[in-house]
N, C-alpha and C positions, 0 to 999 in steps of 0.2 A: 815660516812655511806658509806660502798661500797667496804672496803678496807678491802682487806685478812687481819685478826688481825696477822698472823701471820708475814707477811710482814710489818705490820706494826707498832709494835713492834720492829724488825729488825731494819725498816727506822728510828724510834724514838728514841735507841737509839744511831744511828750512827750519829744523827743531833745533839744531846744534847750532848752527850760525844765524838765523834770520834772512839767510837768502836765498832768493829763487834764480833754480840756473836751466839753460836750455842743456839738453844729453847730445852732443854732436857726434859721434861718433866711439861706437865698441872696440875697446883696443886688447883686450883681451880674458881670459877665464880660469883662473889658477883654484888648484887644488890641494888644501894642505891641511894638516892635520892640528893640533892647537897640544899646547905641552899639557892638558886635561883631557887628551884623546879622542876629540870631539875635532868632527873632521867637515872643514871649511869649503865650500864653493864660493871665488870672488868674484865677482863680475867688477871689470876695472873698465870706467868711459872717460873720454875726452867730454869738459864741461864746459859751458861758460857761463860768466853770472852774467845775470839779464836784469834784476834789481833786489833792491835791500839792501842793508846794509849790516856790516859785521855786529851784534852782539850773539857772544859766545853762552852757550847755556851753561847750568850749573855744572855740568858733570866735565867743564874744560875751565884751565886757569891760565892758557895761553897760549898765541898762533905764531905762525909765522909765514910770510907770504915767499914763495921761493922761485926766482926766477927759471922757464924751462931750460935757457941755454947751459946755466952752472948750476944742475941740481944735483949732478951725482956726490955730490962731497957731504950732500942735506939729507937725500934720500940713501933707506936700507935699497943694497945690490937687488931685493927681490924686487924693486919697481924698477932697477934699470934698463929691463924689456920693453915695458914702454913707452919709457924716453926714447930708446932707439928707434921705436914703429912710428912715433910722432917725427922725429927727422925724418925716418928713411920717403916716410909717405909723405913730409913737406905737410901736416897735419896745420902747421901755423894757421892757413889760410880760411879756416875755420872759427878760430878763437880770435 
């Protein structure tokens, strides 16, 4: 609580992976509750890395990079919204 999302986002994931990304675009704002009843605001953006390079902090044992054209088979159905908003907006021309 308190913390510009945007900022941090940034900080988050420069601590988790070691890179720096520019925020190009708000694709959307979901609301959900967590199975400890503690109830979530996401702010979800189109990103792109601009530098650094992948090392993963302690609290991660492994990534995987997933291409946007074939993600739905990687990603849970709750991001497949916006996969679709990145198509339907032609979002590529960004990243």
């Amino acid at each position: 609580l308190g913390e510009d999302p945007i900022l941090g986002l940034m900080r988050e994931i420069r601590e988790e992976t070691g890179m720096y990304i520019d925020i190009k675009y708000p694709m959307s704002v979901r609301h959900f509750e967590r199975d400890d009843r503690q109830v979530i605001t996401m702010l979800v953006f189109l990103c792109k890395l601009k530098a650094g390079y992948l090392k993963l902090s302690d609290e991660h044992s492994e990534y995987e990079w997933i291409d946007i054209e074939n993600c739905e088979e990687k990603l849970t159905e709750f991001f497949h919204k916006e996969v679709e908003i990145y198509r339907r907006l032609k979002l590529s021309k960004l990243v």
